[in-house]
N, C-alpha and C positions, 0 to 999 in steps of 0.2 A: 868273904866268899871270893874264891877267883872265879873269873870270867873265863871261858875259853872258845876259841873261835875253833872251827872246823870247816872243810872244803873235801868234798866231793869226788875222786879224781875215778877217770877211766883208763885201767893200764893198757887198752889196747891202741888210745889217743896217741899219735907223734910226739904229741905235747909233751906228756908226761917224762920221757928222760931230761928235757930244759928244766921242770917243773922240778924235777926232783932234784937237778943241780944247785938251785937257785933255793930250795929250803935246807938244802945239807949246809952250806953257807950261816954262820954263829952272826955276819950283821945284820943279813937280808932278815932274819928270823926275830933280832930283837929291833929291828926296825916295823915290821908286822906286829911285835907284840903292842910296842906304843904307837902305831896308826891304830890297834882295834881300839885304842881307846879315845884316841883325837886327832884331829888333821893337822899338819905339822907341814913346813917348809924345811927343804936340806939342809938349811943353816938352826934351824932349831932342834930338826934329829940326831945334828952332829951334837949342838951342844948338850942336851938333852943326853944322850947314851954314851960322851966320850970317842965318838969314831970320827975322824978326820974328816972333813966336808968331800973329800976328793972319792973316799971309800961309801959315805953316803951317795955322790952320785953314781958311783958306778954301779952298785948293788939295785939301785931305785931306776938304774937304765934295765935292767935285769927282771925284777918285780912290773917293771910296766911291759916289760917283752910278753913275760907269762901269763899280764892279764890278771892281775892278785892287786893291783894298785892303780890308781885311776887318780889325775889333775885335771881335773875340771876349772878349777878358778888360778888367776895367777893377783900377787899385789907386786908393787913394787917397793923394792929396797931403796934407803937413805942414800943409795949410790947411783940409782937410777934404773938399776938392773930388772929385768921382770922374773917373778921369781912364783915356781909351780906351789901351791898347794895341795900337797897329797893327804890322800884317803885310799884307807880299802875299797877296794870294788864290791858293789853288793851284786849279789849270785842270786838268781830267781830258782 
């Protein structure tokens, strides 16, 4: 069985034309499909889906503008770097 997420939106919100920019977007979207399923850092979305860590960040600056993705905790990398753990934001 597949899962699928759903989200809410008001078109008369400002929000919604950023919102709608940001899911017409092919990584923003398959980066959503594997957050609904577990929280993941850039370097494991990149590897995980095949998209370059650079286009993961940019998309995941995008998803956290709109409010669709949320880093609550960070660990750090073998390099020393602090590095976000992302999730979907849950919606009341």
């Amino acid at each position: 069985m597949v899962q699928e997420s759903h989200i809410t939106i008001a078109f008369d919100d400002d929000h919604a034309k950023k919102l709608a920019e940001v899911l017409s977007n092919e990584s923003s979207r398959k980066m959503l499909q594997y957050l609904s399923k577990k929280e993941a850092t850039a370097s494991e979305l990149s590897k995980s889906l095949g998209i370059p860590v650079s286009t993961v960040h940019y998309n995941m600056q995008n998803l956290l503008h709109v409010d669709l993705v949320e880093a609550k905790e960070f660990k750090w990398s073998p390099k020393g770097k602090q590095m976000g753990i992302y999730r979907l934001k849950h919606r009341s």
